[in-house]
C-alpha positions in Angstrom: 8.1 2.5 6.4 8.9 6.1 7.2 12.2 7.7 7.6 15.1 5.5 6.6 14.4 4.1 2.9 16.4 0.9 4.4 17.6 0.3 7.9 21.6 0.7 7.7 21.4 3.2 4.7 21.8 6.8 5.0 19.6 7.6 2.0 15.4 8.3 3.5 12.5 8.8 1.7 12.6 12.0 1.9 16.0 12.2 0.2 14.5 9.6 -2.0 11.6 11.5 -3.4 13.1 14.6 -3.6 15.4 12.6 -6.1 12.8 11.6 -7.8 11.1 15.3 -7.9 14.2 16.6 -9.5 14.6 13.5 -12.1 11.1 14.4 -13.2 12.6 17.6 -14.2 14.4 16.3 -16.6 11.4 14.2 -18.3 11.0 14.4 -21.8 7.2 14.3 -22.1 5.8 16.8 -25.4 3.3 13.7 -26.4 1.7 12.7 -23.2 2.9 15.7 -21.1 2.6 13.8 -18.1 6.5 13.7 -16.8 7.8 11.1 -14.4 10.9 11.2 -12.4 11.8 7.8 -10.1 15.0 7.1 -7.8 15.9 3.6 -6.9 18.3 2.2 -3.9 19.8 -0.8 -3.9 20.9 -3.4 -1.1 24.7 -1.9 -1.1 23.5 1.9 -1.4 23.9 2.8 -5.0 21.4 5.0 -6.2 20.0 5.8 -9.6 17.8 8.3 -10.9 15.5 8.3 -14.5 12.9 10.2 -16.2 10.3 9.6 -18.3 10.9 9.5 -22.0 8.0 9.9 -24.4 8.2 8.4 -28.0 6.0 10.0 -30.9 5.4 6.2 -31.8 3.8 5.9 -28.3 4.6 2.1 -27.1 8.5 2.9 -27.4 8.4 5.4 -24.5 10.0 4.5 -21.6 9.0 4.8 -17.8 11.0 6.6 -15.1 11.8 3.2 -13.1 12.8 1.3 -16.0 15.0 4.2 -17.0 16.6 4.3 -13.3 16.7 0.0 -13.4 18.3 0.0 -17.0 21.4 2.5 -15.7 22.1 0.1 -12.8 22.0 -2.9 -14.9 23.7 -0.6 -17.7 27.0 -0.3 -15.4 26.9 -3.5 -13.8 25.1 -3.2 -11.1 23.1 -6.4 -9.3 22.7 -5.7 -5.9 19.0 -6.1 -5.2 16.7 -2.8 -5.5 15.6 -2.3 -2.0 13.5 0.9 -2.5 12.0 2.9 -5.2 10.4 6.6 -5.4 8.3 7.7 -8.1 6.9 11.1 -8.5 4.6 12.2 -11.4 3.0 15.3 -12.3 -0.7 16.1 -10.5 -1.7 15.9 -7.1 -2.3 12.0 -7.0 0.7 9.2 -6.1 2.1 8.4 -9.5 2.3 4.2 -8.9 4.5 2.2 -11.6 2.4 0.9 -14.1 1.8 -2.8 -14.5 5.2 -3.7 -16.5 7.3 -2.0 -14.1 5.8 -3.3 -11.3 7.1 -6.4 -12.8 10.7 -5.1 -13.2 11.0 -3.7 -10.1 9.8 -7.1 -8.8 12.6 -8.6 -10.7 15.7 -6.6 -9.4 13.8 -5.6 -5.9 11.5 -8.7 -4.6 11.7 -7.3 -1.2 11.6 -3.9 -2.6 9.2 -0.7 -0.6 7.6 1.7 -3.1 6.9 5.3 -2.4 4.8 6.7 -5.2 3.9 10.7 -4.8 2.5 13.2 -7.0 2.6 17.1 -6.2 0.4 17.3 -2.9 -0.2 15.1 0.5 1.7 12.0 1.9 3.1 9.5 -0.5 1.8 6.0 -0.8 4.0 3.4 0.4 3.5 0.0 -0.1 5.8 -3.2 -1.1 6.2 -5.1 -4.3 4.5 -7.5 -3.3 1.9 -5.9 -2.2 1.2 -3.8 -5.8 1.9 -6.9 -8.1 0.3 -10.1 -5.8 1.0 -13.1 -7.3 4.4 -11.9 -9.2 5.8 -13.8 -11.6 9.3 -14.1 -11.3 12.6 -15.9 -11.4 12.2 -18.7 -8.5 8.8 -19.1 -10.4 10.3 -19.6 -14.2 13.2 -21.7 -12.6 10.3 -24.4 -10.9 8.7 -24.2 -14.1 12.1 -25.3 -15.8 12.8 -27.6 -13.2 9.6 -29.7 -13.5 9.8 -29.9 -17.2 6.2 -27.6 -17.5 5.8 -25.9 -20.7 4.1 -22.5 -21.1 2.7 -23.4 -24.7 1.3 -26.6 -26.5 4.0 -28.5 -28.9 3.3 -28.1 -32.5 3.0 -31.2 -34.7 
């Protein structure tokens, strides 16, 4: 999907990723030193930018696209994410790692991904197409609904 980011919205993917470029800036990444910067869109044309926060205790950092995510659902946002850019330091397309795949999934079923890095065309793919098989709230609600249980009962 090239140009519009969304048929109907003004924002592109160009205006997207350069978003996303300029949240990277503001990454906070002395651990790792790998910064991230990500933009996200929603259905009604809210936008939200985050950066990637490193953590010396190293599974508390936080991604770019959860950052962005969190300050939508922060301020009461829930119109559904409709596209996502993520930009990371190198030359290679920075995709969202495994767990925000899954959050994106969550706000942004339908959502289009453009992951970049510093050099050549960014790849762009849909949710569904980096996490197949998602696991998500139509899922856990069938789940619910035929009285399955995710773990054994306990005696």
């Amino acid at each position: 999907m090239r140009g519009a980011a969304r048929p109907g919205h003004a924002v592109d993917e160009a205006d997207l990723l350069r978003r996303a470029r300029a949240a990277r800036e503001r990454a906070y990444a002395p651990y790792s030193g790998f910064r991230v910067g990500a933009a996200v869109l929603t259905e009604d044309g809210r936008l939200a930018e985050g950066a990637s926060v490193d953590n010396a205790a190293a599974p508390l950092a936080q991604c770019a696209e959860r950052v962005a995510i969190q300050a939508l659902v922060g301020t009461g946002v829930r119109s559904p994410i409709v596209a996502v850019a993520v930009v990371g330091d190198g030359n290679d397309p920075c995709v969202p790692c495994g767990a925000c795949r899954q959050v994106i999934f969550e706000f942004g079923p339908e959502a289009v991904v453009y992951a970049s890095g510093d050099a050549g065309r960014p790849l762009v793919a849909s949710i569904r197409e980096l996490l197949p098989h998602a696991f998500g709230p139509v899922r856990l609600a069938q789940a619910r609904n035929t009285g399955a249980r995710t773990f054994p009962e306990t005696p």
